[in-house]
C-alpha positions in Angstrom: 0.0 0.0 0.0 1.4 3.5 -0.8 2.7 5.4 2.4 1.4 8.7 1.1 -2.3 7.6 0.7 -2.9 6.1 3.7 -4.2 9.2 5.7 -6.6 9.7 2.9 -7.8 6.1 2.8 -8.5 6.0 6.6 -10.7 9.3 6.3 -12.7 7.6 3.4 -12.9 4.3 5.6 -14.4 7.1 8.5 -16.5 9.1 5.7 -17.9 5.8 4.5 -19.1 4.1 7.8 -20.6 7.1 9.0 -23.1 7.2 6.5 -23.1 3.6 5.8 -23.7 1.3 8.7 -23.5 -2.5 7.4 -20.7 -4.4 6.0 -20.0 -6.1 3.2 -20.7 -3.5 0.3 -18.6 -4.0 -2.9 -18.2 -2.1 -5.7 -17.9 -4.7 -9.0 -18.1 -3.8 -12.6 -21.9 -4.4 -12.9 -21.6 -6.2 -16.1 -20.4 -9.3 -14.6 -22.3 -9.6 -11.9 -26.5 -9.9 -11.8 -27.7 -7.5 -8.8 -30.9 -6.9 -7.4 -33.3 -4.6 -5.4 -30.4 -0.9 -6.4 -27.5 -3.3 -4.9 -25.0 -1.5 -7.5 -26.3 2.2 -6.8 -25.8 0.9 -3.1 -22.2 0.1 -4.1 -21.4 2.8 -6.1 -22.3 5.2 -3.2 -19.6 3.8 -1.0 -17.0 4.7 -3.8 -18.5 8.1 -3.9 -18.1 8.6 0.0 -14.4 7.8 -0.4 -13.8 10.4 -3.2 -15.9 13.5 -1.4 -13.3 13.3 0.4 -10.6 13.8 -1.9 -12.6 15.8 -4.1 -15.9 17.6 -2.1 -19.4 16.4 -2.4 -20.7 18.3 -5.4 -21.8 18.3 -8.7 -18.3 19.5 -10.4 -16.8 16.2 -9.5 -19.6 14.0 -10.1 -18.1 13.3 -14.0 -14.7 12.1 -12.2 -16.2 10.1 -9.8 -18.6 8.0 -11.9 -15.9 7.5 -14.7 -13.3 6.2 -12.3 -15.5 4.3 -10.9 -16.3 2.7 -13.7 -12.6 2.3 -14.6 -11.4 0.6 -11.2 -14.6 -1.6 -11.1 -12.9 -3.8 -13.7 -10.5 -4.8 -11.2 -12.8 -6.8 -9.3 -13.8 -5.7 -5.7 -13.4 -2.9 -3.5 -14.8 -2.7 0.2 -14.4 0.3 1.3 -15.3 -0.8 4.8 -12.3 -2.7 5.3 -10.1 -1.1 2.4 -9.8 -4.5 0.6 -9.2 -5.0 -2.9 -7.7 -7.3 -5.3 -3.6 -6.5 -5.8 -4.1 -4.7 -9.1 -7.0 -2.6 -7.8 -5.6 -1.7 -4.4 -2.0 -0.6 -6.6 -4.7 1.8 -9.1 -6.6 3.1 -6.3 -4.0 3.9 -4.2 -1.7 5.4 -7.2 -5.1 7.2 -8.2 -5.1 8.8 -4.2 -1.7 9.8 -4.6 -2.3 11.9 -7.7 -5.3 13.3 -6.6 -3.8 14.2 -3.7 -1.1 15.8 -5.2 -2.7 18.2 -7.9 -5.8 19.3 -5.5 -9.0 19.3 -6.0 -9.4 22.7 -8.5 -6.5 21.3 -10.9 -8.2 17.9 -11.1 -11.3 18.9 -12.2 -9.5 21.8 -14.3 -7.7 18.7 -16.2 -10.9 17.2 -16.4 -13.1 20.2 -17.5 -10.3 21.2 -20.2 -8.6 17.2 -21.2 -11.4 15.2 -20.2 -9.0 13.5 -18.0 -10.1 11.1 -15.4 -7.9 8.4 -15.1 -5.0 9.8 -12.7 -3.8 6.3 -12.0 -2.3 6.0 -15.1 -0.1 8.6 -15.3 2.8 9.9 -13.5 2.8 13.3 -11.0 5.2 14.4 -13.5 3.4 14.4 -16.2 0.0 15.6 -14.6 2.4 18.5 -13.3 3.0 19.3 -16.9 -0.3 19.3 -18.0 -1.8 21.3 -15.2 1.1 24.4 -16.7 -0.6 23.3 -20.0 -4.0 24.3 -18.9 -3.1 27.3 -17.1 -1.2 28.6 -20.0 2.7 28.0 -18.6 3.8 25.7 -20.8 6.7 25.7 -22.8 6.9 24.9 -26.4 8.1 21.3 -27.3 7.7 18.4 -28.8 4.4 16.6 -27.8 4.0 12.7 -27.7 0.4 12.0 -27.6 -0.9 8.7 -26.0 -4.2 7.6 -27.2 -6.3 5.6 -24.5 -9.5 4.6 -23.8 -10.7 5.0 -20.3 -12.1 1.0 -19.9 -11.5 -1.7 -22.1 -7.8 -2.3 -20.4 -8.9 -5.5 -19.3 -5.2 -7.2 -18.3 -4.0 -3.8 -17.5 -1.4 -3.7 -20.0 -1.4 0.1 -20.1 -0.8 1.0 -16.3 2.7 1.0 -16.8 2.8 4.9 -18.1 2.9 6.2 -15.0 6.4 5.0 -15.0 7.7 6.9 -17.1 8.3 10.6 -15.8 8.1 13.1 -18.4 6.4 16.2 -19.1 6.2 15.8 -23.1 3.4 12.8 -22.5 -0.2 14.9 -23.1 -3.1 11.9 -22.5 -5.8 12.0 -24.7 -8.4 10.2 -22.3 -11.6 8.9 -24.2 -14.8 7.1 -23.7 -16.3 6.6 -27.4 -14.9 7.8 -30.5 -17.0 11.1 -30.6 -14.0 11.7 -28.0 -11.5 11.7 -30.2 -12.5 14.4 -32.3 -13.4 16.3 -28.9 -10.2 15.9 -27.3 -8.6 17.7 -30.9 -10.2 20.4 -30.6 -9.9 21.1 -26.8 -6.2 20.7 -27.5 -6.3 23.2 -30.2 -7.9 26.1 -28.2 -5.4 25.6 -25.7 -2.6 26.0 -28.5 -1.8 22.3 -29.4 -1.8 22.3 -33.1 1.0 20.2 -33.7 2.3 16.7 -32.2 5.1 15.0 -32.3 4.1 11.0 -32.0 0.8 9.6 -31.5 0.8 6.2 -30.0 -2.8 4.4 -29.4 -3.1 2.3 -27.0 -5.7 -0.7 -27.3 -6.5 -4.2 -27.3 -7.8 -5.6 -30.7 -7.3 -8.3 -33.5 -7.5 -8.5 -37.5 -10.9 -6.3 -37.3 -9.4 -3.2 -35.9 -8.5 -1.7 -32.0 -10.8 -1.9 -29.4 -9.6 1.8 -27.9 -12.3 1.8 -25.0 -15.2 -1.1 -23.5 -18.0 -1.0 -27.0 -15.8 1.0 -28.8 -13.6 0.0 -31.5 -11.7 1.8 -34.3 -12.2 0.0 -37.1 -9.4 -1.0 -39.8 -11.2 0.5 -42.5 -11.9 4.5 -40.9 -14.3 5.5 -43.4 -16.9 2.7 -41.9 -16.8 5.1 -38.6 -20.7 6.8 -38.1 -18.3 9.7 -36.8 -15.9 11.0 -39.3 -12.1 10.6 -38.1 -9.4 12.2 -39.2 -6.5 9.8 -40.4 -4.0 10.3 -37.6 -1.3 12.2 -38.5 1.7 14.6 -36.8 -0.4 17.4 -37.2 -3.9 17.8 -35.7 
């Protein structure tokens, strides 16, 4: 467990039996699982506890909430009760407290609101660092290497490794469908991006084309895409 999130993981154990008095309340990706009588919502809410208090109990950070939630939910179980999850969820969680932690609340929904960022776990304080001064206009020129990434679909967590690699040329492009995509391009331009350096996209897939997030794929053949895309190229 990571020294620096413990404080915060005790307060969300407090936060969380407070308001919720019985044991035994997971939260599980809801796809694999059949649950009955608003068991998930139930669930759900003791995520939510642990994240007001990293990030305040209002609507701003309701979009971060839910999509992380949905994220670490493929990792099997967490109880917040007794702070319990499998090994690869306990290691996202904990690396998610840290960097939530780190940049505050304002900057993480700022990241959000601007990058449509939600996955902190994934990347290094580093490179969040860098993107915050990319957001707030203190950036410095450079090269940009642009990681494409769905926010579910990671399924064997092959791409949790970025967050060991400390630099501040990595700018995430975080998406949910491929509507995203096109989104995340022109967020990036009205904050100056016009140009990249390397694009690497990062998904799962086979013969048919890249499964870039859970129901998503990008097809081999782009022009069978309902929304246009762009063929990826150094300059957006």
């Amino acid at each position: 467990m990571l020294e620096s999130g413990n404080g915060t993981v005790y307060r969300c154990v407090r936060a969380a039996k407070a308001e919720f008095r019985e044991s035994g309340s997971f939260i599980i990706d809801k796809t694999m699982f059949n649950f009955k009588n608003g068991e998930y919502e139930r669930m759900m809410r003791r995520y939510e506890m642990c994240n007001r208090v990293l990030l305040g109990d209002d609507e701003s950070a309701r979009s971060v909430i839910d999509e992380y939630g949905k994220y670490i939910g493929q990792y099997g179980t967490i109880d917040i009760g007794r702070v319990f999850m499998t090994e690869k969820g306990q290691t996202e969680y904990m690396e998610y407290i840290r960097a939530v932690e780190h940049l505050g609340r304002d900057n993480v929904l700022k990241l959000h609101d601007k990058l449509g960022m939600a996955i902190f776990s994934r990347w290094s304080l580093q490179t969040l660092d860098s993107l915050v001064d990319l957001v707030n206009g203190k950036s410095k020129e450079g090269a940009w290497s642009a990681v494409l990434i769905g926010k579910s679909g990671d399924h064997n967590g092959a791409f949790g490794n970025f967050r060991h690699t400390k630099s501040s040329d990595i700018l995430p492009i975080e998406e949910g469908s491929i509507k995203d995509i096109q989104d995340r391009v022109a967020a990036l331009q009205s904050i100056g991006i016009d140009t990249i350096n390397r694009l690497t996209i990062a998904g799962h897939g086979d013969y048919n084309g890249l499964l870039l997030s859970s129901g998503h794929r990008l097809l081999r053949n782009v022009s069978k895409l309902k929304v246009p895309l762009r063929t990826p190229s150094t300059e957006m």
